[in-house]
C-alpha positions, 0 to 999 in steps of 0.5 A: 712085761706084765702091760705087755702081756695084758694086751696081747692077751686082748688083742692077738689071736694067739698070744705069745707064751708066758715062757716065750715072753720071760726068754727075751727079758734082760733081767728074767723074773718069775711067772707069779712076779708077772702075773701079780703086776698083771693083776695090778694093772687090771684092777687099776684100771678096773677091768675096763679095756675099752668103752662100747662104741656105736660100730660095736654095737651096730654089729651086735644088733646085726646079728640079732636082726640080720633082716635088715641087710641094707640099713645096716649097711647104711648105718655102718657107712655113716658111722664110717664117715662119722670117724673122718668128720663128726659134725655128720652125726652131731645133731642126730638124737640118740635111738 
């Protein structure tokens, strides 16, 4: 429950209730046993939840530059097609 509960925090919108969650267990526990395993799992795997990916960051520097409509387009379709076959991006040279 608490692994369950670690990603719908991260990934919904509106993560269920902590209540909700306790209601469909068979075997209930307390709110704090939940929280305590959460924090476990959070410090296991060190806060990281994810890794940066170059789409992340495309859409980070479109917003800091947003006069760059069309690369940014382009650069958004090659990362696109980057995801389906990763030689097209194999021998490009970091920025």
């Amino acid at each position: 429950m608490a692994a369950v509960l670690t990603v719908s925090k991260y990934e919904d919108i509106i993560p269920p209730s902590l209540d909700e969650m306790i209601k469909q267990m068979k075997k209930p526990c307390t709110w704090e046993q939940i929280l305590v395993l959460e924090n476990q799992i959070l410090r296991e795997l060190g806060f990281t939840l994810t890794v940066p990916t170059s789409f992340r960051f495309l859409e980070r520097f479109s917003r800091i530059s947003p006069k760059y409509n069309s690369a940014m387009d382009y650069a958004e379709f090659v990362i696109e097609l980057a995801n389906y076959d990763f030689r097209i991006v194999f021998d490009l040279t970091p920025s």
